[in-house]
Residue, then its C-alpha position, 0 to 999 in steps of 0.5 A: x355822064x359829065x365825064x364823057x360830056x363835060x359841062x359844056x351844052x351839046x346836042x342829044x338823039x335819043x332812039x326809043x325816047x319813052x316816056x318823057x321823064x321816068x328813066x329818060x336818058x335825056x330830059x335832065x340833058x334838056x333842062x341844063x340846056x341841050x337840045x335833041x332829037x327824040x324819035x319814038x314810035x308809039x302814038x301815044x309816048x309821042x304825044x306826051x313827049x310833044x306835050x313835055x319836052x321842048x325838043x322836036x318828036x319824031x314818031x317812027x321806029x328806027x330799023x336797018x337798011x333793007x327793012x320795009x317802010x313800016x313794022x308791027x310792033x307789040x304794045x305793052x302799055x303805052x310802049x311799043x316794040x318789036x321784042x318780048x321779053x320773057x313774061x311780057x303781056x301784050x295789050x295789042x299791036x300797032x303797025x308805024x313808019x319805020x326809016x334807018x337812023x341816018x335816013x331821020x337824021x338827014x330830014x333833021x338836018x343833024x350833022x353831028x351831035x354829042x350823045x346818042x342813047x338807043x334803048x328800043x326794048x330788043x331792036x338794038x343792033x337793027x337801029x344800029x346797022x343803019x347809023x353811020x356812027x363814024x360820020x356823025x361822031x357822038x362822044x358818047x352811046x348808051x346802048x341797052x345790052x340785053x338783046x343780041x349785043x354782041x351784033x351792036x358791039x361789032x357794029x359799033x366797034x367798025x365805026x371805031x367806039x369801044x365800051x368803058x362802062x355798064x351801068x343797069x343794062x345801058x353799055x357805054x361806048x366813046x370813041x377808041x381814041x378817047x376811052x379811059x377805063x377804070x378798073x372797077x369799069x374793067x372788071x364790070x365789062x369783063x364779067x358781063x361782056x367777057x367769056x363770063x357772059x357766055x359760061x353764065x347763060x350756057x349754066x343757066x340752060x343746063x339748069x333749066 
């Protein structure tokens, strides 16, 4: 990340925080020295984070404008989101609080930061229809491809950010003005978000 972010210390969001440490895209970002916002709707990963990190927990599930005040959503562990994956198991439900992106980071008083990650197990895109991504101007987004990402690509691409790099199934996406994209970074975004993408999925179909 140092490339998009430099070495300077700046200021995190991250949507669907998770688990404190094991595959979080912020803790290392806090132990050099940043500060943030971590938003997570499941109870108990909420409590772990206020117990772990130092920057503030917001306990409630990000949606869109338009969406009621609070969701259900499946508890898979201690997890809790509104999609299932295939082969997923279900331990149960919980019904949270839920606020547009902008909505939690106006309470914040955030009126600008450095680094958004959103990783929130299908939900994406909603998360992404109620962030003003323009007005807040993150250097860098990660955002997890694996549900309906053609819809979070375009309403990214409306506040002006293209994707330069995929690393695991995080898209990264800067603002238009500053993307540099190395050629293997082409050939990564070509296969997975190109036309490849599509005769992948409609072979997959047939083989069923």
């Amino acid at each position: 990340m140092a490339a998009w972010l430099g070495n300077a210390v700046g200021t995190f969001v991250d949507v669907g925080a998770g688990d404190p440490i094991r595959g979080n895209q912020t803790y290392h970002l806090e132990l050099n020295g940043w500060k943030g916002l971590l938003i997570e709707p499941s109870v108990e990963l909420a409590k772990a984070l206020e117990t772990t990190r130092k920057s503030p927990v917001v306990p409630v599930a990000c949606a869109g404008p338009g969406a009621p005040d609070t969701l259900q959503l499946w508890l898979l562990g201690w997890e809790a989101r509104a999609h299932l994956f295939p082969g997923d198991q279900p331990n149960g439900m919980i019904r949270v609080a839920a606020r547009t992106l902008d909505d939690v980071l106006a309470e914040a008083g955030i009126t600008g930061f450095d680094f958004l990650s959103v990783d929130v197990g299908g939900t994406e895109a909603d998360v992404l229809s109620g962030f003003t991504a323009s007005r807040f101007k993150p250097r860098l987004i990660l955002v997890d491809d694996r549900v309906n990402f053609g819809r979070s690509r375009r309403l990214l691409r409306a506040h002006g950010y293209v994707p330069v790099r995929r690393t695991g199934h995080n898209a990264w996406f800067v603002p238009r003005r500053l993307a540099r994209i190395a050629l293997a970074d082409r050939m990564t975004l070509a296969w997975h978000y190109g036309p490849a993408r599509l005769t992948r999925r409609l072979m997959r179909r047939v083989m069923v």
